[in-house]
PyMOL Python script that loads the backbone (N, CA, C, O; Angstrom):
from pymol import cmd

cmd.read_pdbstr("""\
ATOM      1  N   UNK A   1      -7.795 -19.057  22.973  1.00  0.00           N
ATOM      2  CA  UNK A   1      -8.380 -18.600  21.739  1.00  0.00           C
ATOM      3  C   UNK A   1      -7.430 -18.953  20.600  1.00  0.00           C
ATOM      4  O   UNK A   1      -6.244 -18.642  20.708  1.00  0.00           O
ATOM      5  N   UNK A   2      -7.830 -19.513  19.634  1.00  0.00           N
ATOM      6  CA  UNK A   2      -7.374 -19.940  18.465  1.00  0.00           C
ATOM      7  C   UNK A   2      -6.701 -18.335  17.453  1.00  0.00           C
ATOM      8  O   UNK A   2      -7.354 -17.328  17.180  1.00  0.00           O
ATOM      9  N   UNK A   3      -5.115 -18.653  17.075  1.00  0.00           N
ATOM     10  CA  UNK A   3      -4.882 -18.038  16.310  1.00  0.00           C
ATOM     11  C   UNK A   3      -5.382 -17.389  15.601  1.00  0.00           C
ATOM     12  O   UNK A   3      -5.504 -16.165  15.639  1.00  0.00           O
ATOM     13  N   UNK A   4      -5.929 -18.501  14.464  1.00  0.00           N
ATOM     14  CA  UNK A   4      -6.687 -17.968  12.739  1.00  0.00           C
ATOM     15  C   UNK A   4      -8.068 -17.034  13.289  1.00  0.00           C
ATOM     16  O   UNK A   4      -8.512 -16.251  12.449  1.00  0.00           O
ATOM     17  N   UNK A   5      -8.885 -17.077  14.870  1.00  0.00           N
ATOM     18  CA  UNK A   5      -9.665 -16.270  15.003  1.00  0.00           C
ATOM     19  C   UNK A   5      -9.005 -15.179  15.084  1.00  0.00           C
ATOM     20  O   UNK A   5      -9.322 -14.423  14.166  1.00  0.00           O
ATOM     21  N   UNK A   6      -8.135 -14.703  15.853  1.00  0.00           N
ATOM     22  CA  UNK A   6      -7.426 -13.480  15.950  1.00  0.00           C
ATOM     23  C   UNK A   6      -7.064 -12.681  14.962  1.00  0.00           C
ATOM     24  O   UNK A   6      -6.970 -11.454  14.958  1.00  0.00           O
ATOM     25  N   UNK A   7      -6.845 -13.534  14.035  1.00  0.00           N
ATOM     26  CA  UNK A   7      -5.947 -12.487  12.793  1.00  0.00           C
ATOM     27  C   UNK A   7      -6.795 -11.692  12.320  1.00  0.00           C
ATOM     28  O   UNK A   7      -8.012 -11.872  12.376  1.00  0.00           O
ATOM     29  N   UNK A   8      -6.109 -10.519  11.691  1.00  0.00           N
ATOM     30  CA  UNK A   8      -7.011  -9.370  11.186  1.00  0.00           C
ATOM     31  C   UNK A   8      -7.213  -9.274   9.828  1.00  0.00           C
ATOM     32  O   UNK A   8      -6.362  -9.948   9.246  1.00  0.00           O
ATOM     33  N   UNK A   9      -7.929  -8.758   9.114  1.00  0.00           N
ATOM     34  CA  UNK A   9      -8.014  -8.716   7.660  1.00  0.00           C
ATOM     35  C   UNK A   9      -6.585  -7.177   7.130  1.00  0.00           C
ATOM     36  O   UNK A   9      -5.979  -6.942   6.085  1.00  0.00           O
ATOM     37  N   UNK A  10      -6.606  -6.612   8.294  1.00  0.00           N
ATOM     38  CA  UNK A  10      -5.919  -5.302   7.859  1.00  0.00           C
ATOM     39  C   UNK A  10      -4.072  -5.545   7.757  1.00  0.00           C
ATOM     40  O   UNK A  10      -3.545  -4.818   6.915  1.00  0.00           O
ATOM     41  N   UNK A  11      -3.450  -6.154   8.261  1.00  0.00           N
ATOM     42  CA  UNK A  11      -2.534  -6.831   7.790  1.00  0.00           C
ATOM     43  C   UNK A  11      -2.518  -7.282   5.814  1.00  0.00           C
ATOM     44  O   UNK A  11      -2.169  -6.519   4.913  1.00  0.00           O
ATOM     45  N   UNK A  12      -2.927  -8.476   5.694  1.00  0.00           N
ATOM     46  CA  UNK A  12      -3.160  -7.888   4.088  1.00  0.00           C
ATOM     47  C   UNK A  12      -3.394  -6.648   3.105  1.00  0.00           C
ATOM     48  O   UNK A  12      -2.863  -6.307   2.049  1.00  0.00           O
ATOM     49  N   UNK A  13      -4.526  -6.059   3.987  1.00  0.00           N
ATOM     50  CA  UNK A  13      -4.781  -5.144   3.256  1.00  0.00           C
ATOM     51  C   UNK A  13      -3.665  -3.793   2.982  1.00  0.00           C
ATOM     52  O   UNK A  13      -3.487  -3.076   1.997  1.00  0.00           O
ATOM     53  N   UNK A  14      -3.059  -3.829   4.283  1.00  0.00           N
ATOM     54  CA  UNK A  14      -1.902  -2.977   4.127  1.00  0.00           C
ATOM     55  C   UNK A  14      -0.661  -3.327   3.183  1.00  0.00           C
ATOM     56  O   UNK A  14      -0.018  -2.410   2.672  1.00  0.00           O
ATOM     57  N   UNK A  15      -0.327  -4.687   2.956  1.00  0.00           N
ATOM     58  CA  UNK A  15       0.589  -5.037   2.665  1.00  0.00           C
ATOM     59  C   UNK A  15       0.369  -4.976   0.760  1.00  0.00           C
ATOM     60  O   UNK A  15       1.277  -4.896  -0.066  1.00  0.00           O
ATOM     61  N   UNK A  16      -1.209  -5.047   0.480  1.00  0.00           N
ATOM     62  CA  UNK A  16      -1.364  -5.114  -0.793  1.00  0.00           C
ATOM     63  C   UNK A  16      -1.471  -3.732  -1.004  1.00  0.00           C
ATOM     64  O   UNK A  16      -0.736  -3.447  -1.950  1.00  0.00           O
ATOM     65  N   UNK A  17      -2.083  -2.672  -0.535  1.00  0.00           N
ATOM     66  CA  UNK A  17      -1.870  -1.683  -0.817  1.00  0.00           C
ATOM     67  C   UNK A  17      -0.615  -0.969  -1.032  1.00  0.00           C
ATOM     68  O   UNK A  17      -0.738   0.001  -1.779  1.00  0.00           O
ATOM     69  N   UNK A  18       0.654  -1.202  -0.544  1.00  0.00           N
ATOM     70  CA  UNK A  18       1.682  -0.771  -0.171  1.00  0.00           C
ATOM     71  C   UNK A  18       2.448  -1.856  -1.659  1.00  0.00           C
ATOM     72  O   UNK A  18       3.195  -1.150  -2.338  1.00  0.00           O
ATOM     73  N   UNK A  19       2.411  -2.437  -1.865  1.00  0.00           N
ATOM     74  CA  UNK A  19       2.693  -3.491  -2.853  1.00  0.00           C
ATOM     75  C   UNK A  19       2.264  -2.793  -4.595  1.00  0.00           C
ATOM     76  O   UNK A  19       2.903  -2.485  -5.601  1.00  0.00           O
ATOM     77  N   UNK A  20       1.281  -2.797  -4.304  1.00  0.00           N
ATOM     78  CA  UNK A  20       0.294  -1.648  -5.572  1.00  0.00           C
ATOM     79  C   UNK A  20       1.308   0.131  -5.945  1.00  0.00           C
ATOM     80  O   UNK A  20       1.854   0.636  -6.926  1.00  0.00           O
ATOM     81  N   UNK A  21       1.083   0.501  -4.542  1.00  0.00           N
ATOM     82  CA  UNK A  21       2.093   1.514  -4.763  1.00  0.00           C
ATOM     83  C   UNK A  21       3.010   1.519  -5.377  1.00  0.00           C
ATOM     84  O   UNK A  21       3.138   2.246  -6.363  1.00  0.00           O
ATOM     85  N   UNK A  22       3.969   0.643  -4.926  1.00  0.00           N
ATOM     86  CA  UNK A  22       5.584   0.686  -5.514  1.00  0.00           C
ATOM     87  C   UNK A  22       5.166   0.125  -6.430  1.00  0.00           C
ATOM     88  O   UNK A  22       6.058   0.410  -7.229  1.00  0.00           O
ATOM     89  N   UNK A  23       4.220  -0.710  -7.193  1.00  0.00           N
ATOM     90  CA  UNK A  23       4.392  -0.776  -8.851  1.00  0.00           C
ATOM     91  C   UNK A  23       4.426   0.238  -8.957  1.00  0.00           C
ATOM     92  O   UNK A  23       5.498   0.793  -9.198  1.00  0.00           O
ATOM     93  N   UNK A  24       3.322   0.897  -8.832  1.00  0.00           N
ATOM     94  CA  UNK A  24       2.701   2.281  -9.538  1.00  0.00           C
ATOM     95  C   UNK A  24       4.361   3.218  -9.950  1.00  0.00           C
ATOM     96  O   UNK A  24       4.704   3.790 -10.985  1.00  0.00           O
ATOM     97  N   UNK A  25       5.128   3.012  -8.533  1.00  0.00           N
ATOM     98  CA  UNK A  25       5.895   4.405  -8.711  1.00  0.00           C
ATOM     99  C   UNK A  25       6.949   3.691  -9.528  1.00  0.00           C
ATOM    100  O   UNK A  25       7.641   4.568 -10.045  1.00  0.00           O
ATOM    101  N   UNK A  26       7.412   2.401  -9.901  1.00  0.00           N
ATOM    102  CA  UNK A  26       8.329   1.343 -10.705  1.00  0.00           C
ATOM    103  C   UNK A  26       7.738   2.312 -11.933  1.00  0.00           C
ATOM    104  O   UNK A  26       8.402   3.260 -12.351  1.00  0.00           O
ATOM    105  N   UNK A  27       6.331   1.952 -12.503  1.00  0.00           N
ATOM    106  CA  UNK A  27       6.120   2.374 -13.508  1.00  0.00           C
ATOM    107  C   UNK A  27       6.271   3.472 -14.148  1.00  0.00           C
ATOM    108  O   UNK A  27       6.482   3.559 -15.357  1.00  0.00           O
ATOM    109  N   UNK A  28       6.118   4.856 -12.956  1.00  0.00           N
ATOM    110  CA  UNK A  28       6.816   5.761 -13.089  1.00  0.00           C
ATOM    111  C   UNK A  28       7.965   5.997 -13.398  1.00  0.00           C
ATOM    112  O   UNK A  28       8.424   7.116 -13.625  1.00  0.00           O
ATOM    113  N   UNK A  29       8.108   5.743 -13.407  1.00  0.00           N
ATOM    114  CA  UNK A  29       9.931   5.782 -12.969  1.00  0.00           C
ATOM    115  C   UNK A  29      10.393   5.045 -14.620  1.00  0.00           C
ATOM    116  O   UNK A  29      11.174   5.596 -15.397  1.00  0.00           O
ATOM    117  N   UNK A  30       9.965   4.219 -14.783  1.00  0.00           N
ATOM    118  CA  UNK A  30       9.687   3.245 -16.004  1.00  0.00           C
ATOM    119  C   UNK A  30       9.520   4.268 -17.227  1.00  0.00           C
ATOM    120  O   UNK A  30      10.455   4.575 -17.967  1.00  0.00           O
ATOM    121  N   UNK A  31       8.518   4.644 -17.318  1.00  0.00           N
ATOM    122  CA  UNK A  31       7.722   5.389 -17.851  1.00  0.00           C
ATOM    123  C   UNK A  31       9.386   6.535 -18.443  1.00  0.00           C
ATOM    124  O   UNK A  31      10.100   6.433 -19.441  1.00  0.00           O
ATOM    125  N   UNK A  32       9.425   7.588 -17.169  1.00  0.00           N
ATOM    126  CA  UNK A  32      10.423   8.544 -17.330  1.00  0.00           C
ATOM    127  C   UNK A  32      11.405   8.099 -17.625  1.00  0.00           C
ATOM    128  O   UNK A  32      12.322   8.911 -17.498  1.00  0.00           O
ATOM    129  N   UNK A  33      11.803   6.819 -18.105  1.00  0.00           N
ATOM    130  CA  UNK A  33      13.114   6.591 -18.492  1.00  0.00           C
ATOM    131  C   UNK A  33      13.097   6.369 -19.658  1.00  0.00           C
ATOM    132  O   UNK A  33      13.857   6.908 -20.463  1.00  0.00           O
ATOM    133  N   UNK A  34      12.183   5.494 -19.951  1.00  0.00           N
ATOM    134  CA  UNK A  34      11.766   5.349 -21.658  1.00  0.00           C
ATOM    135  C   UNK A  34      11.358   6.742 -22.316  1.00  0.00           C
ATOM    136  O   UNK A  34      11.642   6.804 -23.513  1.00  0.00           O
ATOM    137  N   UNK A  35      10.762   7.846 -21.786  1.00  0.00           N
ATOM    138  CA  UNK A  35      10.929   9.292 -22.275  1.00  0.00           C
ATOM    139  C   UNK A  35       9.383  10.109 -22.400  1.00  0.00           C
ATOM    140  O   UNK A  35       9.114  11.249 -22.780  1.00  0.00           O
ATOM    141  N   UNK A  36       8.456   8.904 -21.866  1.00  0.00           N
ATOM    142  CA  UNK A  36       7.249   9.111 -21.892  1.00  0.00           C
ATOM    143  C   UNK A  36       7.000  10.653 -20.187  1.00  0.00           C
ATOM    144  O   UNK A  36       7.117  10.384 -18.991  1.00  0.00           O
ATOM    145  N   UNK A  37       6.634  12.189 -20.844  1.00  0.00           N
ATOM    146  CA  UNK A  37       6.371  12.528 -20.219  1.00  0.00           C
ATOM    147  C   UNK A  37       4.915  13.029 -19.557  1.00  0.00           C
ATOM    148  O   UNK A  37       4.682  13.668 -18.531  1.00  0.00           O
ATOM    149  N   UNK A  38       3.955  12.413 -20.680  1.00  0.00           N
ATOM    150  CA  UNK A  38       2.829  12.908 -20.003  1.00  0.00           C
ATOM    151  C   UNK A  38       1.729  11.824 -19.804  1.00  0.00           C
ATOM    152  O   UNK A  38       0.924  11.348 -20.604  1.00  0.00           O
ATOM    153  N   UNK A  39       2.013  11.522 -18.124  1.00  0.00           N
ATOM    154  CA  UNK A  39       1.402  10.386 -17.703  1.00  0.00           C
ATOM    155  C   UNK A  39       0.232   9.938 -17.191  1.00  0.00           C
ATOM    156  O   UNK A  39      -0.053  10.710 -16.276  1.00  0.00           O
ATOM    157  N   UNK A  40      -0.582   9.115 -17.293  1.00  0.00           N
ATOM    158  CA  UNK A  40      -1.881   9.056 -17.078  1.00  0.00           C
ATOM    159  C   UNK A  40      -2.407   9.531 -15.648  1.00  0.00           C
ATOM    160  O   UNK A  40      -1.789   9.054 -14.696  1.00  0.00           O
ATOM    161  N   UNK A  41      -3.726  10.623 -15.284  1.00  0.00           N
ATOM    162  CA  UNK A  41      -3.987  10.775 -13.844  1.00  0.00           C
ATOM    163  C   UNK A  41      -3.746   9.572 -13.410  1.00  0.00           C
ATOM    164  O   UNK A  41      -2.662   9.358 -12.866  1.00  0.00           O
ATOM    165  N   UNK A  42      -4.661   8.575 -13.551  1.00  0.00           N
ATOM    166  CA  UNK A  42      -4.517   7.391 -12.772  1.00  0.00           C
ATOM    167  C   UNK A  42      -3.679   6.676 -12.046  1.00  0.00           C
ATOM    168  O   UNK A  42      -3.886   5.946 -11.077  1.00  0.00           O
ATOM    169  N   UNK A  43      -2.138   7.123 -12.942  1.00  0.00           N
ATOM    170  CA  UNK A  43      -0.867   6.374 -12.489  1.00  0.00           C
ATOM    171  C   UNK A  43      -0.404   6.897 -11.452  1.00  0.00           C
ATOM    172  O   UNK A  43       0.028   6.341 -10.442  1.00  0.00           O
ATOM    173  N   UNK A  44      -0.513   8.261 -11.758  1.00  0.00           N
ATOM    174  CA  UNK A  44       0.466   9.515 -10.635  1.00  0.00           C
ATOM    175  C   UNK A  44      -0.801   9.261  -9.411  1.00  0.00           C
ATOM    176  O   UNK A  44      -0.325   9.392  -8.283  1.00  0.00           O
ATOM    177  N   UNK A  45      -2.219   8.945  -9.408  1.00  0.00           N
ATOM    178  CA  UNK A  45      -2.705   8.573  -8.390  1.00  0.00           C
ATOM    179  C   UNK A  45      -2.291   7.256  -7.564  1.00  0.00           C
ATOM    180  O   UNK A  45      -2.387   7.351  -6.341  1.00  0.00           O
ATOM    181  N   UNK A  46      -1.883   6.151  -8.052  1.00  0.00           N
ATOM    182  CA  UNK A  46      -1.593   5.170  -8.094  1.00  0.00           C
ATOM    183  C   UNK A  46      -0.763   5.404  -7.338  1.00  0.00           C
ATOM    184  O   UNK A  46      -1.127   5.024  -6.225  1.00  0.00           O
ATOM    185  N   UNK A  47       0.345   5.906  -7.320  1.00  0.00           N
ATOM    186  CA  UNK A  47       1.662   6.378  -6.517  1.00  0.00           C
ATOM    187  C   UNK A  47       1.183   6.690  -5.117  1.00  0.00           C
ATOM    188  O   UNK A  47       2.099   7.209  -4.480  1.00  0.00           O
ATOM    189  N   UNK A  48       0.416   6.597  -4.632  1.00  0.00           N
ATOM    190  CA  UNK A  48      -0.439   7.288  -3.530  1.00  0.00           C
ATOM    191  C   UNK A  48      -1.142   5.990  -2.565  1.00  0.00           C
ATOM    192  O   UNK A  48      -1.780   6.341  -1.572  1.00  0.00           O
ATOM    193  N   UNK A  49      -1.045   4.822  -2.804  1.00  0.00           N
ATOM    194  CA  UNK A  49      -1.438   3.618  -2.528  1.00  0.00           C
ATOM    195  C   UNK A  49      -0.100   3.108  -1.539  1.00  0.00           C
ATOM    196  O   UNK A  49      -0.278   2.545  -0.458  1.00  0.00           O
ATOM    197  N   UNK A  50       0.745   3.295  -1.893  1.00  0.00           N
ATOM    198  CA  UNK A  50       1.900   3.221  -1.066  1.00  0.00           C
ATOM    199  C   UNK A  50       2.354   3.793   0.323  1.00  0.00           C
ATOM    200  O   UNK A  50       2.918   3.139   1.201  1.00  0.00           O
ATOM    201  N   UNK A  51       2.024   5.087   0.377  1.00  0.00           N
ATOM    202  CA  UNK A  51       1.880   5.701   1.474  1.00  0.00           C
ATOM    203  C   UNK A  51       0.764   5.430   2.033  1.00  0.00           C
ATOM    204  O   UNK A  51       0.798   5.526   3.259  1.00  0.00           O
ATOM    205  N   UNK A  52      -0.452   5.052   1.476  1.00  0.00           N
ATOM    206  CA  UNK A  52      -1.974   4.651   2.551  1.00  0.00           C
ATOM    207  C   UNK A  52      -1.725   3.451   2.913  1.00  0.00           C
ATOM    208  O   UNK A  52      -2.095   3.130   4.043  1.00  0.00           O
ATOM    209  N   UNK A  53      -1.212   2.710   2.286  1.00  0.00           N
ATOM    210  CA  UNK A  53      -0.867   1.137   2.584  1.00  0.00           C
ATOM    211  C   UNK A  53       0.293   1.235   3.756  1.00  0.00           C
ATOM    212  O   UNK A  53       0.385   0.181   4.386  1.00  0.00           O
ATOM    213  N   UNK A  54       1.226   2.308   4.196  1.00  0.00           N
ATOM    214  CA  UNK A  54       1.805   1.891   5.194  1.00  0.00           C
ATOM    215  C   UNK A  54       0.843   3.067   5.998  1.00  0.00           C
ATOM    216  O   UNK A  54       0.012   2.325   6.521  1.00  0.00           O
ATOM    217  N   UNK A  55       0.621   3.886   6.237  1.00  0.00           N
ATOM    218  CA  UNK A  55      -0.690   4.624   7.374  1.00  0.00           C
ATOM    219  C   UNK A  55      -1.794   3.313   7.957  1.00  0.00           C
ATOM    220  O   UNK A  55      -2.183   3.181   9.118  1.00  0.00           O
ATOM    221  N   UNK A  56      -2.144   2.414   6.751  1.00  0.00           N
ATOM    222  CA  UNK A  56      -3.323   1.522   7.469  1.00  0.00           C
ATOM    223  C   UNK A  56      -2.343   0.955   8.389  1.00  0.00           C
ATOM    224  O   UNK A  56      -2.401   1.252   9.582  1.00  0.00           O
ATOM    225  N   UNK A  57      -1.179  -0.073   7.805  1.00  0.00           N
ATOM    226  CA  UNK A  57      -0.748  -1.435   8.434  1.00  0.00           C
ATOM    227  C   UNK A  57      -0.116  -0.383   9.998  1.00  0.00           C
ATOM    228  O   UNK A  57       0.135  -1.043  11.006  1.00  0.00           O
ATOM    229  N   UNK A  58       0.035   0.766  10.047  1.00  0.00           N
ATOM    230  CA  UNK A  58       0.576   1.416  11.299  1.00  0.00           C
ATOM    231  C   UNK A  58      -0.424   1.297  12.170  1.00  0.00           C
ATOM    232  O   UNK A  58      -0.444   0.678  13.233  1.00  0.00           O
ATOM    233  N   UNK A  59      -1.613   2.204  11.425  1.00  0.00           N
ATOM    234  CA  UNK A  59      -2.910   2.279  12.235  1.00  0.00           C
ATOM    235  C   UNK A  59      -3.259   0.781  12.844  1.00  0.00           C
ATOM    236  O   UNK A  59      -3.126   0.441  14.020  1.00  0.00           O
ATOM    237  N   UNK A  60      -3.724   0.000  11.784  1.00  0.00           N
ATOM    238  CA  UNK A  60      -3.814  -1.499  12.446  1.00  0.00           C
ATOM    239  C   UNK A  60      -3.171  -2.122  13.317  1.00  0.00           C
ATOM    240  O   UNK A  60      -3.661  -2.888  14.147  1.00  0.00           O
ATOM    241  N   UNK A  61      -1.792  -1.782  13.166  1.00  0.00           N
ATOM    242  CA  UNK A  61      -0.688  -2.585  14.530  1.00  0.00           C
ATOM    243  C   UNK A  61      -1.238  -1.754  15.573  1.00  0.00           C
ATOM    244  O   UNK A  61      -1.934  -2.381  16.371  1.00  0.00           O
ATOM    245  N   UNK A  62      -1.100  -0.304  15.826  1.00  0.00           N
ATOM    246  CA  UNK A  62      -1.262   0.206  17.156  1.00  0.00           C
ATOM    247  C   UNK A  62      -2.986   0.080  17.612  1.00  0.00           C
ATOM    248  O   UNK A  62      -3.521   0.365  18.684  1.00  0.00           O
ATOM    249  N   UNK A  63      -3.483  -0.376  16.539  1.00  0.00           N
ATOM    250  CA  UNK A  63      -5.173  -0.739  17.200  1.00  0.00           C
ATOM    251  C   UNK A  63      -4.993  -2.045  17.828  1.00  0.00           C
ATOM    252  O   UNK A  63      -5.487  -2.224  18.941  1.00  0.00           O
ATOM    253  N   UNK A  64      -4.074  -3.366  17.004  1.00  0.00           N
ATOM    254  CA  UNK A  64      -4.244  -4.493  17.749  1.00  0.00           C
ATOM    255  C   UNK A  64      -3.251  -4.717  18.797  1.00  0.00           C
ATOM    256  O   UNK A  64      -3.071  -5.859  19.218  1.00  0.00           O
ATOM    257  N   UNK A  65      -2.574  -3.696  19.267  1.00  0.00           N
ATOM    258  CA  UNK A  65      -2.101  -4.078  20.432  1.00  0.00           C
ATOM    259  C   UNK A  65      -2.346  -3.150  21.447  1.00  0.00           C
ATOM    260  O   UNK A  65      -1.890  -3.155  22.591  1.00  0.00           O
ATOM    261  N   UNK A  66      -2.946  -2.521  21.036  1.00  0.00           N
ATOM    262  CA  UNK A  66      -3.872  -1.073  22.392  1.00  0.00           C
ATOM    263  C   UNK A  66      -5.114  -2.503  22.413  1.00  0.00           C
ATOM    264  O   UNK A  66      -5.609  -2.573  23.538  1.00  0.00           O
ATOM    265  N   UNK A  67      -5.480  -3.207  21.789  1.00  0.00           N
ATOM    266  CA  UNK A  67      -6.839  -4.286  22.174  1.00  0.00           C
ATOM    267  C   UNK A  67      -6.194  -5.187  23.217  1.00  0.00           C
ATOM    268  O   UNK A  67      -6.665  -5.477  24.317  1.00  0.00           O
ATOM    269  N   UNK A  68      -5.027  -5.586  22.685  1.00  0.00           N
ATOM    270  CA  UNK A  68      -4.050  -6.561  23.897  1.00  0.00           C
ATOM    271  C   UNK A  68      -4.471  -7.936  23.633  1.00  0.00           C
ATOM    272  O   UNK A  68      -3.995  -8.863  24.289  1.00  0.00           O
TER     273      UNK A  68
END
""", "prot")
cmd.dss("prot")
cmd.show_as("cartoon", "prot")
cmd.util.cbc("prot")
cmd.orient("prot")
């Protein structure tokens, strides 16, 4: 069986999610240094992409190798 069939879409997806995050929390962080304290919901949600982005790419590894 050919490689490129095997590969999963969830690999990316973890890696961009997890990628998204740490802007988010850069910006934070950004944000609180320049003196800005009241920050958009969106951002402080944003911060939250980071931790789901490494839960998927976990979930995904232990699904594709419990498949074998």
């Amino acid at each position: 069986m050919d490689t490129a069939s095997r590969r999963s879409a969830v690999l990316p997806l973890a890696v961009g999610l997890f990628a998204a995050g740490l802007l988010a929390v850069l910006a934070v962080f950004a944000s609180f240094a320049a003196g800005v304290e009241n920050l958009p919901l969106w951002l402080n949600l944003a911060t939250l992409l980071a931790p789901a982005g490494l839960i998927v790419g976990v979930v995904g590894a232990v699904l594709r190798t419990r498949r074998g």
